[in-house]
C-alpha positions in Angstrom: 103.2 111.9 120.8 100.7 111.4 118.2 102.5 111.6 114.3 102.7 115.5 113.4 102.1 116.0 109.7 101.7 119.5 107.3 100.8 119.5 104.1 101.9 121.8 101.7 99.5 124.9 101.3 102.2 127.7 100.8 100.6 129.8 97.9 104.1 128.8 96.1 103.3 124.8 96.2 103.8 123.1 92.9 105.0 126.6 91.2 108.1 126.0 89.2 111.6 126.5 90.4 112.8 129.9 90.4 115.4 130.3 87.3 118.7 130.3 89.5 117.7 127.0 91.6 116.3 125.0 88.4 120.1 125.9 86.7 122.0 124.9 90.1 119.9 121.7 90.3 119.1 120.5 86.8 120.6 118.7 84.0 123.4 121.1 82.7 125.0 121.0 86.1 125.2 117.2 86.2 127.6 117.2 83.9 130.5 119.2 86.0 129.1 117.5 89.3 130.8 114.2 88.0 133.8 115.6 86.3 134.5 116.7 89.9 133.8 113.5 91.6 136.0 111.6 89.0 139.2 113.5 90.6 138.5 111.7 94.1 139.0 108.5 95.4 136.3 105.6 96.4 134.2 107.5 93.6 132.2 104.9 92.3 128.2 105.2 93.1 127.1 104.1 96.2 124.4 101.3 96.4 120.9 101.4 96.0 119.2 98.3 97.7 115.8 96.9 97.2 113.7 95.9 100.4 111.2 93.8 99.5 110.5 92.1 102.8 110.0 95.7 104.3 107.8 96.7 101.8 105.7 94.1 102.3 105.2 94.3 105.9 104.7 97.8 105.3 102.0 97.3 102.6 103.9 98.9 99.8 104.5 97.9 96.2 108.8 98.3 96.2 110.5 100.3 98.6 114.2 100.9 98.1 117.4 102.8 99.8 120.3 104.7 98.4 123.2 103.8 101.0 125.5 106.5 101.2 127.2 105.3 103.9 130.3 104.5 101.5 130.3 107.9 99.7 133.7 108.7 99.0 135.1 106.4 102.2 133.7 109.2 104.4 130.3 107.2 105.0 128.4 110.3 104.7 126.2 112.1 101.4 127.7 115.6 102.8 131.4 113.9 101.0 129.6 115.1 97.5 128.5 118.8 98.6 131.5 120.7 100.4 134.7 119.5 98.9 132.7 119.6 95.3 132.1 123.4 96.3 135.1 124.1 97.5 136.6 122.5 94.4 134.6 124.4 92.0 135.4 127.8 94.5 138.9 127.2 93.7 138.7 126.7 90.1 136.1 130.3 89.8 139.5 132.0 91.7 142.0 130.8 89.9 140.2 132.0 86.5 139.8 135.3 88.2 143.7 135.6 88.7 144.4 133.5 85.4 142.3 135.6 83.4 141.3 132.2 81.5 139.2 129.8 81.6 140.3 126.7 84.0 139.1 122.8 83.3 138.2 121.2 86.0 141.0 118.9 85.0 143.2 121.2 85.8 142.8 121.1 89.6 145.2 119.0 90.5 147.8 120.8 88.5 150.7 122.9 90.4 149.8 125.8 89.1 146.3 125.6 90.6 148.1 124.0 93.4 149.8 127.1 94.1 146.4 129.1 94.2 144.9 127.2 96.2 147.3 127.0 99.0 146.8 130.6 99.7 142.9 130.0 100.1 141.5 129.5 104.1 137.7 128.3 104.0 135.7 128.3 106.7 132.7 126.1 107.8 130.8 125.1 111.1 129.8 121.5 111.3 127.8 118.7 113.4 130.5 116.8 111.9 130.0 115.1 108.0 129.8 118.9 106.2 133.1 119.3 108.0 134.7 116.3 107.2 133.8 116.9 103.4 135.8 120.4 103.5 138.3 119.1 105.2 139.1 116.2 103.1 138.3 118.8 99.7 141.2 121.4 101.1 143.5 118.3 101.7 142.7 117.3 98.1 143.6 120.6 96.4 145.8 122.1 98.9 143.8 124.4 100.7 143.4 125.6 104.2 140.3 125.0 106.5 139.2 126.1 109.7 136.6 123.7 111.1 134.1 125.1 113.8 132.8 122.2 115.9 129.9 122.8 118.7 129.9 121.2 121.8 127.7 118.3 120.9 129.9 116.7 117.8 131.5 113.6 119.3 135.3 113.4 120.0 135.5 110.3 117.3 133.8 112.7 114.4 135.7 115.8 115.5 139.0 113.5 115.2 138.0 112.1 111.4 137.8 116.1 110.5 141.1 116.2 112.0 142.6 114.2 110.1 142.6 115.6 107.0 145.2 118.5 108.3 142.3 120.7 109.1 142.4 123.0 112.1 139.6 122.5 114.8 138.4 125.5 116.2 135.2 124.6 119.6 132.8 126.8 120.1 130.2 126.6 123.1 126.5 126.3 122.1 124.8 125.0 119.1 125.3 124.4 115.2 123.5 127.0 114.6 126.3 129.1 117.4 129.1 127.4 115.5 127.8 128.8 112.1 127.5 132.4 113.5 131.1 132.1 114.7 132.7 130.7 111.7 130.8 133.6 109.7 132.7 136.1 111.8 135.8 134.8 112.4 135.8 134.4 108.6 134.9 137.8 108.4 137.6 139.1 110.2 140.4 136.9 108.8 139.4 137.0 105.4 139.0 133.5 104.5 136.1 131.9 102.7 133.2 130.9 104.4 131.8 127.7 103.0 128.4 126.7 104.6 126.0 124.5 103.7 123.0 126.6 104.9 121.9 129.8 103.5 120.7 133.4 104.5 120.1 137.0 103.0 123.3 137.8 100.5 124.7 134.3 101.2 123.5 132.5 98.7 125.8 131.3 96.0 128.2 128.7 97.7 125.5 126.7 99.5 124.0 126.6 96.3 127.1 124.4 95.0 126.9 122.3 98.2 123.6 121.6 97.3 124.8 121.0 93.3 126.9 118.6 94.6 124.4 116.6 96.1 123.1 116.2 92.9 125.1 113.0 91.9 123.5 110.7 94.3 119.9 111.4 92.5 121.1 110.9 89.2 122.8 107.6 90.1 119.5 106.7 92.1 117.1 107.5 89.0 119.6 105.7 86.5 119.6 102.3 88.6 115.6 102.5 89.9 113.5 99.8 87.3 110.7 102.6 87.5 110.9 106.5 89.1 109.6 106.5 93.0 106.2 107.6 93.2 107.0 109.0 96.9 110.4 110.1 98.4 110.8 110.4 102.3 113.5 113.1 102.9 115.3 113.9 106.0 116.4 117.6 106.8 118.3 119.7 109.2 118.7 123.0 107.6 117.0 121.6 104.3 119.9 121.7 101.9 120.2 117.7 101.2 116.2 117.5 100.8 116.1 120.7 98.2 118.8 119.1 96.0 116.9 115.5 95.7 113.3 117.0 95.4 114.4 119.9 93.5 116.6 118.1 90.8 114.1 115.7 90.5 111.3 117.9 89.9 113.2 119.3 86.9 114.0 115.7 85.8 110.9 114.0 86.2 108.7 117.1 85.1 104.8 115.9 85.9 105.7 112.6 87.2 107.8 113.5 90.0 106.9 111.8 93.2 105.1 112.8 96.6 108.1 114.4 98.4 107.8 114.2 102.4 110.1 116.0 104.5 111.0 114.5 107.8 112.8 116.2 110.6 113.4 115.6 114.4 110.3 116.8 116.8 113.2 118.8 118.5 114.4 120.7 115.4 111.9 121.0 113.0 112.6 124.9 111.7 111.7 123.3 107.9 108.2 122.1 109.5 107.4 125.3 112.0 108.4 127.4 108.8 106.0 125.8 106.7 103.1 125.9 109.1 103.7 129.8 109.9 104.8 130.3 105.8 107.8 131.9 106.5 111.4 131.3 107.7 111.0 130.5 111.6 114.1 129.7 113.7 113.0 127.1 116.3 114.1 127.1 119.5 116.2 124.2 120.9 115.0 123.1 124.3 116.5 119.3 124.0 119.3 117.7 121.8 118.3 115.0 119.3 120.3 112.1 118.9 119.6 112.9 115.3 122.6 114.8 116.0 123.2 115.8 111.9 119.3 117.3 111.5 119.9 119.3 114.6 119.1 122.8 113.2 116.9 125.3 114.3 116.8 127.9 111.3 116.4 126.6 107.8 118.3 127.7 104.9 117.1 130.1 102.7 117.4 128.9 99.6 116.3 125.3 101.1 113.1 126.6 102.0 112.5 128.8 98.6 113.0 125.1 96.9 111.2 122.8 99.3 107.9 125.9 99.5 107.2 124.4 96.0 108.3 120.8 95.6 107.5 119.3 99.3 104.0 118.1 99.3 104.4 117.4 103.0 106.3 118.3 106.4 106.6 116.3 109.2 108.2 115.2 112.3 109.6 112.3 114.1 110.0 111.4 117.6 113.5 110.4 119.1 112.8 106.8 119.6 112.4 106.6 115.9 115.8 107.0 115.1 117.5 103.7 117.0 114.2 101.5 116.1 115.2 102.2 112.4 119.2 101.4 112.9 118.4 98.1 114.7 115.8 97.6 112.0 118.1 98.1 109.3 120.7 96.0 111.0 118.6 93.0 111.3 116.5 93.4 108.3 113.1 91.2 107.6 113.8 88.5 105.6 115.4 88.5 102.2 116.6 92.4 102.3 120.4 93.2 103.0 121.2 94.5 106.3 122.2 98.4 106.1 124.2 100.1 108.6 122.6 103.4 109.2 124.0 106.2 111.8 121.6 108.1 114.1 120.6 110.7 111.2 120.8 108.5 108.3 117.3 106.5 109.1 115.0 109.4 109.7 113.5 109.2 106.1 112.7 105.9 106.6 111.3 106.6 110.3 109.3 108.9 108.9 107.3 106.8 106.5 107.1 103.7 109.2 105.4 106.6 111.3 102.7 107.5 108.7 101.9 104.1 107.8 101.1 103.7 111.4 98.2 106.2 110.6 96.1 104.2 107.8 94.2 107.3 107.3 97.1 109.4 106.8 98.8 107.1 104.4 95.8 106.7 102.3 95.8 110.3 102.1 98.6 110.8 100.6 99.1 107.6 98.4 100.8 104.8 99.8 99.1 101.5 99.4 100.3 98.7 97.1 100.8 100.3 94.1 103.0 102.8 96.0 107.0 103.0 94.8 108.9 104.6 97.8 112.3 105.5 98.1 114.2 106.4 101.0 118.0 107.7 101.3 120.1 106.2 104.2 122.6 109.5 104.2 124.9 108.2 106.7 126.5 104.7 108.5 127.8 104.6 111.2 130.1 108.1 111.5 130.7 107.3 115.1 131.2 103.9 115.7 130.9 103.6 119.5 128.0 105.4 119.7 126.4 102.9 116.9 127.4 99.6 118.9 126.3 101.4 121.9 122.8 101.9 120.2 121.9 98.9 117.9 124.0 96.4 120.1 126.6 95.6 117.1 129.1 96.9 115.4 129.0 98.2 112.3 131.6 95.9 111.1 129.3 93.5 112.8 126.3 93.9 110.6 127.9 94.2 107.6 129.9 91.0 107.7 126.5 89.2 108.6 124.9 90.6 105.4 127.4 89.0 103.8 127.8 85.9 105.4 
């Protein structure tokens, strides 16, 4: 299928932030975002490699990779967004009852503790959001109810497990699983703690997306020079808005061309753009980009990406296993990075454009370009990633450092 690529002509491109996201995503927030992190373990950033023998075959100036497949030992960036909001949702209920002002150092306190353990949250998953509020109740001592559709994998819905949360199938889709966990919320009167957005749900993904916020900072702090072009992955959009979005506030007039790349099967960011309005997709085909398959964006998502994505587009499915085997057996003198199904579809998505000279000299790459691309997940499943790239994970990585 020839490449499919939108750029951004929404009347809203290149306006500012609105006033609520530019506070959620800028430098203020930063500050709590890490004070959070601090309280959990295997918190140290994750890696950022360079990749100069792939930049070079690709014809680019640098090209580098934030690995988050060893965020927070859950090998996935969605560690930093729902246990961080969960956290923080705690902390906002327990100054309600408190009547005071709660530090976040005060979380792991008993009388918190105590709180907390009377709180249920609520989220559906295609596994990593899931395992991130799972692991965030266990931290604090809250309860969660994990909704799982029917294509998460048995190894991912057993990871969720064990944190003590309770697993809860439901037949159909993510986008089923989040319409279930809404109601049975509803009618239980827990929290519901999703990652996407909609009309009057706004304000927790919002802290999912906060959360994501750490990964960007660490990436800007240990780039030599800011990327002149970002390749972004999305399923409902939340992980893209967060990078593009805090950098736009960061980097001001010298933010980079941001490029938003989604599976040809679920591309709700992509159809919305082209029809300049939310669109929910509908899903004919799984992907095996199993963690971008969404049909409906996020609300808030979209309101962000409408004016700091210069560019939509979409990738095929053999994209996503040619970019784990690539990553696993890298061109010479780059580290080998172990990348699940999901977590190379940035990267896919700029191999597919420079495939199209024309396209890439359109929007800027060439030698003088500066890209970065975010690996945001290893290998989650490791069966199904020996099954795919022919190694295990375990495999790869003691190769690299052999």
């Amino acid at each position: 299928m020839p490449i499919q690529y939108l750029h951004n002509t929404l009347s809203t491109h290149a306006q500012p932030l609105e006033q609520t996201d530019a506070e959620t995503l800028g430098l203020t927030a930063v500050e709590r975002v890490f004070q959070v992190l601090t309280l959990r373990d295997n918190n140290a950033p994750t890696p950022l490699h360079a990749l100069p023998g792939l930049a070079a075959e690709l014809g680019l100036g640098s090209l580098h990779i934030k690995d988050e497949g060893f965020r927070l030992g859950l090998g996935s960036f969605k560690a930093l967004g729902g246990a961080y909001a969960l956290m923080i949702l705690v902390k906002e209920e327990a100054e309600r009852r408190l009547k005071r002002p709660v530090c976040v150092d005060e979380l792991m306190s008993d009388e918190i503790g105590v709180i907390a353990a009377g709180m249920t949250f609520a989220c559906a998953t295609d596994g990593n959001h899931g395992r991130s509020v799972a692991q965030g109740a266990s931290l604090i001592g809250a309860q969660a109810k994990i909704f799982v559709h029917s294509g998460v994998s048995d190894a991912r819905i057993e990871a969720i497990a064990s944190f003590g949360a309770e697993i809860l199938r439901v037949d159909g889709n993510y986008d089923d699983s989040v319409a279930q966990a809404t109601r049975a919320a509803r009618d239980n009167g827990w929290t519901v703690l999703s990652d996407t957005s909609w009309p009057g749900y706004e304000y927790t993904p919002s802290l999912v997306s906060q959360g994501y916020i750490a990964l960007v900072h660490e990436t800007l702090a240990d780039l030599p020079y800011p990327p002149t072009h970002v390749f972004l992955q999305a399923g409902v959009g939340g992980f893209a808005a967060a990078v593009a979005g805090h950098m736009s506030v960061v980097l001001g007039s010298h933010q980079p061309h941001v490029t938003i790349v989604e599976p040809a099967r679920s591309a709700c960011l992509f159809e919305s753009a082209k029809a300049g309005t939310l669109v929910k997709v509908q899903g004919d085909q799984p992907t095996i980009m199993v963690m971008l398959e969404c049909y409906e964006p996020s609300l808030v998502a979209f309101r962000i990406l409408s004016r700091v994505a210069d560019g939509f587009m979409t990738v095929d499915e053999e994209c996503a296993p040619e970019v784990m085997r690539r990553l696993a057996s890298p061109a010479a003198g780059d580290p080998a990075v172990v990348a699940g199904e999901s977590g190379g579809a940035g990267l896919a998505g700029l191999i597919a454009v420079q495939r199209d000279p024309a396209l890439a000299v359109q929007i800027g790459l060439g030698p003088e370009a500066r890209v970065l691309v975010i690996n945001t997940e290893g290998a989650t499943d490791s069966t199904l990633y020996e099954k795919i790239v022919g190694r295990s994970p375990e495999g790869v990585l003691n190769a690299n450092a052999a």
